[in-house]
N, C-alpha and C positions, 0 to 999 in steps of 0.2 A: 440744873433747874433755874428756872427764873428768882429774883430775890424775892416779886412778889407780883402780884396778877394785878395789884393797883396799877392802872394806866394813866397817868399824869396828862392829864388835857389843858393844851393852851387854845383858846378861840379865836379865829380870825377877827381883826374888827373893820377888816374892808372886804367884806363880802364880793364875788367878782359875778353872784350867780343870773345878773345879766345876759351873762355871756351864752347863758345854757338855751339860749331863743336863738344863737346865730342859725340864720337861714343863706345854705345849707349844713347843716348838723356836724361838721366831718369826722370820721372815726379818729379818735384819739387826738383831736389837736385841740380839747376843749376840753380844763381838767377843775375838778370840783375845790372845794375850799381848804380841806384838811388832808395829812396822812398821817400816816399811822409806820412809826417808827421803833426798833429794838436793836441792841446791838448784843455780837457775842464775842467774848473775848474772856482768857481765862479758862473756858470749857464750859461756861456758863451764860445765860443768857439774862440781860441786865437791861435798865432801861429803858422800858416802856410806855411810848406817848405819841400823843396825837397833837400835829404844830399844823399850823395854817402851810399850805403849799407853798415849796421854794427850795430852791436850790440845797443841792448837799457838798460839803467842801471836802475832797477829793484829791490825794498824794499824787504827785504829776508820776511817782513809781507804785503805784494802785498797782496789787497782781491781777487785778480782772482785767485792769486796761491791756497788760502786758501777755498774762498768760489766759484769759479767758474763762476763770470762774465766776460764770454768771448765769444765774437760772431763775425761770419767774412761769409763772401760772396766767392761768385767763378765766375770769366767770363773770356773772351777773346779776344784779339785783334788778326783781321785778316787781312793778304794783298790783297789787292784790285787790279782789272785790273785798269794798269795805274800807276802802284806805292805805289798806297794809303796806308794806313791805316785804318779800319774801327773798333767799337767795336758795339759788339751783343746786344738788348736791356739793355742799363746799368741802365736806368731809373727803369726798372723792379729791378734790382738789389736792387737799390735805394732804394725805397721800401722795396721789403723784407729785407733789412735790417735794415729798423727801424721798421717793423715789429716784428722782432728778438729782436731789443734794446727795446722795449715796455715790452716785453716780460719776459725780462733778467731783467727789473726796470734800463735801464741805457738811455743814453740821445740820443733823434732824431741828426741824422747829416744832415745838411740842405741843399738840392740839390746843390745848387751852389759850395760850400765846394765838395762835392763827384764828380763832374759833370766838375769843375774844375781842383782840387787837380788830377784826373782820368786824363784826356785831355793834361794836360802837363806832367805828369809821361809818360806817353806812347807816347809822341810827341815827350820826351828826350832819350827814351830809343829803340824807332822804330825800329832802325839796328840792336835792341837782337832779332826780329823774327828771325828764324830759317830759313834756306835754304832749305828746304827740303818738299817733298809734302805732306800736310796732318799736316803741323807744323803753330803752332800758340803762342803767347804770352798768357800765365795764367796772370792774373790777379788776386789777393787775396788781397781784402779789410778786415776789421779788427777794433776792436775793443777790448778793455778790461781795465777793471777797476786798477787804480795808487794809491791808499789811503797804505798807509804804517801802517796800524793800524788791532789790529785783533777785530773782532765783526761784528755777524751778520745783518748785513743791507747793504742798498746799498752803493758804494764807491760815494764818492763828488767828484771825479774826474774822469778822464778818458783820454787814446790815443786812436787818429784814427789813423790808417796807412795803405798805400799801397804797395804793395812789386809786383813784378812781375817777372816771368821767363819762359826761352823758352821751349815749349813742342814738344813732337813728338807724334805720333798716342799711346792711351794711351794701349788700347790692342791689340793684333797681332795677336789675335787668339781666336775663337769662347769660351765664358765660361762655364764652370761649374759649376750649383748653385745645394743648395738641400733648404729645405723647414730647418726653426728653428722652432721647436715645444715645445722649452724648455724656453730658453732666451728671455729677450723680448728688442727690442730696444728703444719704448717707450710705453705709453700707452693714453690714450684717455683721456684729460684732460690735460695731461702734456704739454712738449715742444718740442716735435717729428716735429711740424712745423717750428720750428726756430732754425738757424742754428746757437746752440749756441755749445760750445767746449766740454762741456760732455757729451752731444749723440753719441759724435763719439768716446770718452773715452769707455764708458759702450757697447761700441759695439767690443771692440775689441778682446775681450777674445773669447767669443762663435766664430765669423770670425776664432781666430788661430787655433780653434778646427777643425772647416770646412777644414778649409787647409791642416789641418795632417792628415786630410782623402781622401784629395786629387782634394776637390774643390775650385774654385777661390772665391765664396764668398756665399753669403748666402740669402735666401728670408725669409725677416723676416713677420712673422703673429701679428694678432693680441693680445693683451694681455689677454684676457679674456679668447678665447675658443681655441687659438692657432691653427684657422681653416682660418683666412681669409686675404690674401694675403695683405699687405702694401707697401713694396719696397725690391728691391733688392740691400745688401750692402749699397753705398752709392747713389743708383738710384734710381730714379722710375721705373716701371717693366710696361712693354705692352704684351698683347698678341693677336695673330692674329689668331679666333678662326670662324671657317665658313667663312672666307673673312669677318668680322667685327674687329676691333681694340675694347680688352676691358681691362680698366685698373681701377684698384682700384680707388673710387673716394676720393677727397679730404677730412681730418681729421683733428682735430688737434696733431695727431699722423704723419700725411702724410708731407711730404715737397711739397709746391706750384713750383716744378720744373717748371725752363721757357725752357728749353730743352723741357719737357713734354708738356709745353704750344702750342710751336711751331708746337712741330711734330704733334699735337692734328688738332690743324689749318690747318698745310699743307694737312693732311688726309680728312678735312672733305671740303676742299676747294677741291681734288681730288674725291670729290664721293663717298670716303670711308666711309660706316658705322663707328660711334663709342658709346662705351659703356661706362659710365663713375660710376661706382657702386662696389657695393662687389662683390668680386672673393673669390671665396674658393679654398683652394690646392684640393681637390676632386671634383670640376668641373673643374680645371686643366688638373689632374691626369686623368680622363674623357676620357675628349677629346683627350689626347694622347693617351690613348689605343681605341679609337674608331678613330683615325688617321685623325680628325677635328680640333689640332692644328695646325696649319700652320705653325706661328713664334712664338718665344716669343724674347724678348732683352728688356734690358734695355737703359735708356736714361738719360742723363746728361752732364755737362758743360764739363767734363776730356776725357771721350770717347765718348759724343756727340750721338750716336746709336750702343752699342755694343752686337751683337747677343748671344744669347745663345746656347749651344748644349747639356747640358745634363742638367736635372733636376732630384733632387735626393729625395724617397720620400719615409719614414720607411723602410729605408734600401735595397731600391730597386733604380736603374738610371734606368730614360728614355730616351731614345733618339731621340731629335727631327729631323726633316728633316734640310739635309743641304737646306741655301736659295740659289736657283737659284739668277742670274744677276737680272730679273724682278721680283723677291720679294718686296713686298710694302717695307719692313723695309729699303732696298736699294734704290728706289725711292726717298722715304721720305729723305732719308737722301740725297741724289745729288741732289734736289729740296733747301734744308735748303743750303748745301755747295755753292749752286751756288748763292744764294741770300745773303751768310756772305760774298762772296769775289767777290761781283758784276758783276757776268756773268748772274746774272739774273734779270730782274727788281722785286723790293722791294714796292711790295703794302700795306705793314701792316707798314709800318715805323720802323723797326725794327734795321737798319745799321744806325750807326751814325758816320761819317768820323771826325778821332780826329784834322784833318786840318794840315795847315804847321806850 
């Protein structure tokens, strides 16, 4: 247990929130005033505060630097009709992150700690949302192992922390994927469900490749037979194929996306078919040349519903239809935006107002 849920606040006195008008916006390189800090050690979890932004001092034999226990979360804070503030299922978060930490061998953090520590980080930091439409506060919770010693096993210690900063719409413009049929991002059994920090390491080489060839990211397959669709990048991938929604189902390869969650929700509370199973890049490939894919896009926490326009596939693009206005992926998504920033009522209890 924690000693106590009092969270020791120190305030910045050189405010940096200037910075939050840089034009253009960029995702994560622009970070608000405060975080929000706990350590654990002992078996218990000690320490709780919120310091002005800045560096954390770090054992050159750190077991995370060395063996790679490090795991962290992704959400959002949104403005509300009225003033508000609200964040998007954080309890979900919640979860998947000790999900993650189970996973990784390092310590549950206990709702109140994250639920809290969360609540007043963004109560003190509100005025970093951004002005701008389509702008919201990221949110990146965190964890990683403090043991100053080298050897294999898990670290006795550990920080939580929270950092936050102001976002603008994450892409501008429809993407580019192709299929990987070489590299794998994870495999079935491994940790491809938890969002720990070397998934997204061993993923970046094959991505720079993609890139030099001219696409925005990559749809990665399975490990085995390099045929059947997982996620795209750092998304989950949908597609909209006869008027049905079908997306790879869940793995222990897959990440439990609540982006994915949502849109999944919003669709079938719409009427829309959904399919929730293996996809292979040749019933893909398919349906695009037999002109039954609709949409495809991916979904998640940074761009929230980002469309796709070309999919690239042994050396061949296709091109999908541009989405009209009344494309479901459009829908779905002014359906989700209006219920994160309360123009619409919230039946699944999803918005939680971090108060005054």
């Amino acid at each position: 247990m924690l000693d106590t849920l009092a969270i020791r606040t120190q305030r910045t006195n050189a405010s940096r929130i200037a910075e939050r008008d840089a034009t253009p916006l960029e995702f994560g390189k622009v970070f608000s005033d405060h975080m929000f800090l706990a350590e654990y050690r002992g078996g218990e979890w000690h320490n709780a505060q919120i310091l002005p932004y800045g560096d954390l001092p770090v054992s050159p034999a750190n077991s995370a630097l060395h063996y790679g226990q490090a795991i962290f979360e992704g959400m959002k804070a949104y403005p509300t009709e009225g003033g508000g503030v609200a964040l998007f299922r954080p309890l979900d978060n919640w979860a998947r992150l000790n999900a993650s930490a189970e996973r990784m061998c390092m310590p549950a953090v206990p709702e109140e700690l994250f639920m809290q520590g969360l609540k007043e980080l963004v109560r003190l930091d509100a005025n970093w949302l951004p002005q701008v439409s389509g702008g919201a506060l990221y949110i990146r919770p965190f964890m990683f192992a403090t043991d100053g010693m080298l050897g294999v096993r898990p670290s006795e210690t550990y920080l939580f922390a929270i950092i936050t900063c102001p976002v603008d719409v994450y892409y501008s413009k429809p993407l580019r994927v192709r299929f990987e049929q070489k590299y794998v991002r994870s495999a079935e059994g491994g940790a491809g469900f938890a969002k720990n920090a070397g998934n997204y390491g061993a993923a970046m080489y094959p991505t720079k490749l993609a890139q030099q060839e001219g696409y925005n990211q990559l749809i990665w397959t399975d490990a085995s037979e390099h045929q059947y669709v997982e996620e795209s990048g750092t998304m989950n991938i949908m597609f909209i194929i006869d008027g049905k929604i079908i997306t790879p189902s869940l793995s222990t390869s897959i990440l439990d996306g609540i982006t994915r969650r949502s849109v999944l929700q919003l669709a079938r509370d719409m009427g829309v078919a959904v399919e929730e199973r293996r996809v292979s890049s040749r019933e893909v490939i398919g349906a695009l040349q037999a002109g039954t894919l609709q949409e495809a896009f991916g979904v998640g926490t940074a761009a929230t519903i980002a469309p796709i326009a070309v999919i690239g596939h042994e050396g061949h693009d296709y091109e999908i239809p541009t989405a009209g206005p009344d494309a479901l992926s459009k829908r779905i998504g002014a359906a989700l935006g209006a219920i994160r920033n309360g123009q619409a009522p919230d039946p699944y209890g999803w918005v939680v107002p971090v108060g005054e």
